[in-house]
KOLBA-758440 format. One line per 3 residues: number of its first residue (from 1); their letters; for each residue x, y, z of C-alpha. Coordinates in steps of 0.001 Angstrom, whole numbers. Layout:
<mikols>
NUM> A> X/Y/Z  ...
</mikols>
This chain:
<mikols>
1> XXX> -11312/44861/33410  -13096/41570/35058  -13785/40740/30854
4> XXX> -10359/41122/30124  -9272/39307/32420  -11270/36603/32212
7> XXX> -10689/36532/27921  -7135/36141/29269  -7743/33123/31131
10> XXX> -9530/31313/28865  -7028/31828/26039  -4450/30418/28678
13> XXX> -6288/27600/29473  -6868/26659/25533  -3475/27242/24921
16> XXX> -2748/24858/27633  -5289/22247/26459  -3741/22356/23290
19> XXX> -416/21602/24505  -1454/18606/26272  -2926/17497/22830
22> XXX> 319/17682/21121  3615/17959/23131  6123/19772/21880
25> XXX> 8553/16330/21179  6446/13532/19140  4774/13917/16122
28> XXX> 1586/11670/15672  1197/9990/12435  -2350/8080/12266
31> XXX> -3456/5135/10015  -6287/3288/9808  -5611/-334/8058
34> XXX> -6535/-3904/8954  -4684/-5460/11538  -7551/-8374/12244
37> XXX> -7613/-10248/8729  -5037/-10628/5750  -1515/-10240/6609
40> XXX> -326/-7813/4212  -1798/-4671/6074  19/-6209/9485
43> XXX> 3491/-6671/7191  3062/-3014/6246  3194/-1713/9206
46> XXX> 5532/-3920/10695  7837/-2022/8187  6957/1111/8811
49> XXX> 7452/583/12865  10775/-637/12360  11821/2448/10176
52> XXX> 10402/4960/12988  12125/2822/15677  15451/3165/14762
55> XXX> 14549/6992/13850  13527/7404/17205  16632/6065/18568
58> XXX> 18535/8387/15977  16823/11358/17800  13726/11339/15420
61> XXX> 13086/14272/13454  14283/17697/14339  14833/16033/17815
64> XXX> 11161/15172/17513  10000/11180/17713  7377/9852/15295
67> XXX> 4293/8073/16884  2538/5538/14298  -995/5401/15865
70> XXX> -2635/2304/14089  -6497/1415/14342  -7821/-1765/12818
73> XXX> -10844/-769/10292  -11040/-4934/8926  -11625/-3052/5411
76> XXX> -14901/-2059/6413  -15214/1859/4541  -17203/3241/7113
79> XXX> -14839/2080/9751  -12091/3635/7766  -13876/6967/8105
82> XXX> -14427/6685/11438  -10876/5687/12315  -9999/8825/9814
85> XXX> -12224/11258/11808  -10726/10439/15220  -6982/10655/14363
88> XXX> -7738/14087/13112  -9506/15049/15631  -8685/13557/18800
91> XXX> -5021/12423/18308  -4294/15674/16276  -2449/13377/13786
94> XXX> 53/15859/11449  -1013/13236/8289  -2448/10215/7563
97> XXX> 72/7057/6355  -180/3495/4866  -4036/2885/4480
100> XXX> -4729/-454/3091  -7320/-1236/446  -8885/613/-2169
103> XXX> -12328/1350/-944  -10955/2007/2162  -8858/5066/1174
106> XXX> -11694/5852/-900  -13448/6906/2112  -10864/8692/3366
109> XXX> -10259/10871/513  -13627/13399/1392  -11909/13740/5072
112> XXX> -8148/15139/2856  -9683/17631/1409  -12003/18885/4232
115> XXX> -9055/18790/7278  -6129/19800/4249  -4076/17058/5428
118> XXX> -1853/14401/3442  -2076/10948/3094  1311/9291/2253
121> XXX> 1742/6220/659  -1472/4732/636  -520/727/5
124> XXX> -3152/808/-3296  -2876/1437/-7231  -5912/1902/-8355
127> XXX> -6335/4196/-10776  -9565/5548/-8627  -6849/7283/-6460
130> XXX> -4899/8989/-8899  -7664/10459/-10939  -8965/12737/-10226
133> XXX> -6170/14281/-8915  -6095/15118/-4978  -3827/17413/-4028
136> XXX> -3413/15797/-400  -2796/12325/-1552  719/11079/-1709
139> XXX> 1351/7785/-3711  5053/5689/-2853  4047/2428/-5179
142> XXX> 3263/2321/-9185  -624/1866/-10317  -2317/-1038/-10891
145> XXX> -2738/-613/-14534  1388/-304/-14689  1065/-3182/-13619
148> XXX> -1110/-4658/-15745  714/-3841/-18997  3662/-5389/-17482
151> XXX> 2133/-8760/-16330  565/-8330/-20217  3983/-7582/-21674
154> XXX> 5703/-10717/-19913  3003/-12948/-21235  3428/-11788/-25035
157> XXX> 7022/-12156/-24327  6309/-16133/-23646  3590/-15685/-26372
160> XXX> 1201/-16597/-24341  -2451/-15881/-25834  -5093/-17454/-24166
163> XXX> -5748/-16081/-21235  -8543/-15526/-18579  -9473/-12734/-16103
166> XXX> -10286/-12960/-12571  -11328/-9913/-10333  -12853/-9256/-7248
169> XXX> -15962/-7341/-7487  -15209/-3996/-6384  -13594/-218/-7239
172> XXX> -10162/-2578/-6719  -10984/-5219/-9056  -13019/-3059/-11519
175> XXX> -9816/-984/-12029  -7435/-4362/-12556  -10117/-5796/-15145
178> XXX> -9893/-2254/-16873  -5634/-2550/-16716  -5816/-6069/-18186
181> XXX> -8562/-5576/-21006  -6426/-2038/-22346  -3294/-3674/-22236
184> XXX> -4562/-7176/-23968  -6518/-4924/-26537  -2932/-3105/-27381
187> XXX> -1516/-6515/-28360  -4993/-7627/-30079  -6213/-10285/-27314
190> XXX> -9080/-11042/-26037  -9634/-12967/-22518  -11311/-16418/-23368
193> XXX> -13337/-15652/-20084  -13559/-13471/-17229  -14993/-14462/-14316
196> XXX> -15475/-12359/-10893  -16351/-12772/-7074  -17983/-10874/-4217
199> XXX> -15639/-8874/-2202  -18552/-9581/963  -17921/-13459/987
202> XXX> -14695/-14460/-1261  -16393/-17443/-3057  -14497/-17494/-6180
205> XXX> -16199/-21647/-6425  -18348/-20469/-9603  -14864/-18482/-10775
208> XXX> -13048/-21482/-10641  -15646/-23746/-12769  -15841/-20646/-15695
211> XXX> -12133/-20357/-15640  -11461/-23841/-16059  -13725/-24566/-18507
214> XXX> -12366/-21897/-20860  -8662/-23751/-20278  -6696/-20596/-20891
217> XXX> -2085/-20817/-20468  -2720/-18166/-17858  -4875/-16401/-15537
220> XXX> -4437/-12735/-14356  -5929/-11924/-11148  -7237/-8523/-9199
223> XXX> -8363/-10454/-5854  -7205/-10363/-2205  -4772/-13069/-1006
226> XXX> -7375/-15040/633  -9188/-15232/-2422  -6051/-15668/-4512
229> XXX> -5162/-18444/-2595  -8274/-20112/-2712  -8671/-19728/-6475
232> XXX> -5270/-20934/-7069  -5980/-24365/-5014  -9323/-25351/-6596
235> XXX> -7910/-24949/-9968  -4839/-26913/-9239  -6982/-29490/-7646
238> XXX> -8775/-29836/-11487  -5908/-31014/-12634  -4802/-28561/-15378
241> XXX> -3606/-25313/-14146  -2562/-22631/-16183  16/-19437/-15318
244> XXX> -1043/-17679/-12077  89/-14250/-12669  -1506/-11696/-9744
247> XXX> -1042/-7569/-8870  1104/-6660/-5934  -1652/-6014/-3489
250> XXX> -1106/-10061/-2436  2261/-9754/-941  2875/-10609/2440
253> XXX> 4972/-13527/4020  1728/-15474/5333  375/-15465/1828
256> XXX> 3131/-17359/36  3038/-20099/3001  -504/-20368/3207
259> XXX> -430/-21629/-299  2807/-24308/39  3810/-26099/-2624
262> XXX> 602/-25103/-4337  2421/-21539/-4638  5266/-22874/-6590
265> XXX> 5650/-21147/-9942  3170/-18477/-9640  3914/-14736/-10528
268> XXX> 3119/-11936/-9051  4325/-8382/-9847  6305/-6101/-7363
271> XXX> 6768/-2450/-6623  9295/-2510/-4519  12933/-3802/-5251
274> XXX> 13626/-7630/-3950  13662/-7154/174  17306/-9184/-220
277> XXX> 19038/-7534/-2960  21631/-5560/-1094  22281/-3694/-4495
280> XXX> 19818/-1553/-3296  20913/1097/-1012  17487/1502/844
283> XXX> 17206/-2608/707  21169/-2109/2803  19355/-290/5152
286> XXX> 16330/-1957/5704  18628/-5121/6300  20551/-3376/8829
289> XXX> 17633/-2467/10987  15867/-5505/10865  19221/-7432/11908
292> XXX> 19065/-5155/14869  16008/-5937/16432  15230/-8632/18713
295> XXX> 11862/-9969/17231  12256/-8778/13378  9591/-9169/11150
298> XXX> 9413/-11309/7752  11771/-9916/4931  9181/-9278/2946
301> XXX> 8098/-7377/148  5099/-5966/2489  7348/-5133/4948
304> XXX> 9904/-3279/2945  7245/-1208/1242  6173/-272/4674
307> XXX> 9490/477/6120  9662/2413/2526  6971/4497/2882
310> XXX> 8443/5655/6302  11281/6599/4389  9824/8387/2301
313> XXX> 6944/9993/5037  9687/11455/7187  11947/12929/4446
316> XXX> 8676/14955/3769  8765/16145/7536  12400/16717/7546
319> XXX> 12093/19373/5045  8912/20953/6561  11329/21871/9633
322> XXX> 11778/21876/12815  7787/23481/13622  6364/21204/10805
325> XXX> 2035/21499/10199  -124/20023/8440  110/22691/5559
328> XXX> 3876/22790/5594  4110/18810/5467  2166/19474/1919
331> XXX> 4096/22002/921  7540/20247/1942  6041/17104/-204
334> XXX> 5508/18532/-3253  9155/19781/-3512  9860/16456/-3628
337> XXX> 11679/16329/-7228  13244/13340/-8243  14099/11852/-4742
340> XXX> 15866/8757/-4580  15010/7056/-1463  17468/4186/-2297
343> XXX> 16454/2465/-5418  12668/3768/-5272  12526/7793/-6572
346> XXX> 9661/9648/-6562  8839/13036/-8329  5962/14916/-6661
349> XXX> 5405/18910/-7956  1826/20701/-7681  -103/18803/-10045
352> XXX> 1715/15330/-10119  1421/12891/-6964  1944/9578/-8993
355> XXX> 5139/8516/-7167  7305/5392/-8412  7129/3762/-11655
358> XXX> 9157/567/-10527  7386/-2407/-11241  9051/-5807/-11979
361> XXX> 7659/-9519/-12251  8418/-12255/-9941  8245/-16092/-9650
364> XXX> 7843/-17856/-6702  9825/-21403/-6098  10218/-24171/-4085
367> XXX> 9210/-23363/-438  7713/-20063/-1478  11438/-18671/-2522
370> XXX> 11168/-15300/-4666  12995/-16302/-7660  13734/-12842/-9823
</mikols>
């Protein structure tokens, strides 16, 4: 009797542990992304707080409210894993949301498989993270090599044909060389030069001299902002700069000030719908809750794919109920067929996580004005 008794009490007392680890009215949602450097990962989840704060005051899900938990990893992999390990197991996160940086959800991807929990929307194309497939990993946002052929496609439509490469020198850049050199091949191009830089200290200085000495009409560019930025000064300061066309993973607010006047007529491709085009229904919305609050963030593409991928992350718990798990979240996912989430659908099933396929070219004017 004393055992039984005593097996009683300790299943109480786990039971009641367990409770204090996740009460019954807020669902924790964990991300580890850097909040300490480049602006973009910041802009994300600026995005994605606003979505879950007017949620919240909606009643949240199933009368549940959505906590964002949000540790900075500064892109460093290992702190990525890390951060990973102790949403899952000390703030009992239901999934993992808006990672930032391809390496950095590379690390994360072991920690999917082994706790069976999804990762939604991380902000990353690389092809690394669609193939091979993982059946916890939930892309919102086309791949970089989409991309790619359309930044290629918009140059043969100028026919524009000499052209250099720059990429940062990393799983990231690797995969937007690899986008560029398939979809130049296809229209029988070859780069007049491509030039790289280290990801540990963003000196594109050699870059700069290879590039310009090869004087090709444009440039296409896998780097981070910083480094974009910094490329796209020297070379003006040469004298003779060609086309600046660069992948999404740049966009943020700070980025197109930092570079001024300097920024005027570069492109850069988008995955997202224009953050003012009220055509958009989801664009409508995101309007109407940033209007709302009394510090908004930038109207940004950055911050509209954030506030997206909330979208998208709580239509997923929605459907897994009013008891949603891990498991269910997965399952509730992958029924996902064709859903518009107002001007961005994606089309998840068993074997397919790819997401979006939007992906449209933009120029940036005077003042760093998106012109479309």
């Amino acid at each position: 009797m004393d055992r039984i008794v005593f097996f009683i009490i300790l299943t109480f007392a786990a039971f009641a542990k367990a409770q204090d680890r996740a009460p019954s009215d807020k669902l924790v949602v964990g991300q580890s992304v850097e909040l300490s450097g480049q602006a973009t990962g910041s802009e994300n989840r600026q995005g994605a707080l606003a979505y879950f704060g007017w949620l919240n005051s909606q009643g949240g899900v199933h009368g549940r409210q959505i906590e964002l938990k949000s540790y900075d990893d500064k892109r460093d992999p290992t702190l990525t894993r890390k951060n990973t390990e102790k949403l899952l197991q000390e703030d009992h996160a239901i999934a993992l949301f808006g990672y930032r940086s391809t390496p950095t959800v590379e690390a994360a991807l072991p920690l999917l498989l082994q706790s069976k929990v999804a990762l939604v929307a991380p902000f990353s194309g690389a092809q690394s993270l669609h193939l091979p497939f993982n059946p916890y990993l939930f892309h919102l946002r086309a791949s970089y090599q989409q991309e790619a052929a359309k930044m290629v496609e918009s140059l043969a439509t100028l026919q524009v044909r000499k052209v250099a490469v720059l990429y940062q020198d990393d799983s990231f850049g690797k995969d937007g060389l690899a986008g560029f050199e398939r979809s130049l091949q296809a229209r029988q191009l070859q780069p007049l030069a491509i030039a790289k830089y280290d990801r540990k200290d963003l000196n594109v200085s050699a870059a700069v001299a290879a590039i310009a000495a090869a004087n090709p009409q444009a440039v296409l560019m896998a780097c981070t902002p910083s480094a974009c930025a910094d490329f796209i000064k020297q070379m003006r300061r040469k004298g003779a700069p060609p086309q600046f066309l660069m992948l999404s993973n740049v966009n943020s607010d700070e980025f197109f000030k930092s570079l001024g006047e300097e920024g005027r007529g570069i492109g850069v491709m988008q995955v997202m719908p224009y953050p003012r085009d009220v055509g958009a229904a989801t664009v409508r919305e995101f309007q109407r809750v940033l209007k709302a609050m009394p510090s908004p963030p930038p109207a940004s593409y950055a911050v509209l794919e954030g506030f997206v991928a909330a979208k998208l992350l709580t239509e997923g718990l929605r459907r897994a109920g009013p008891n949603p798990s891990r498991q269910k979240l997965v399952a509730a996912l992958e029924a996902m067929h064709d859903t518009d989430l107002g001007g961005v659908t994606v089309n998840y099933s068993a074997t397919s996580h790819d997401g979006s396929r939007f992906v449209e070219l933009v120029v940036v004017g005077k003042n760093g004005l998106i012109l479309r």
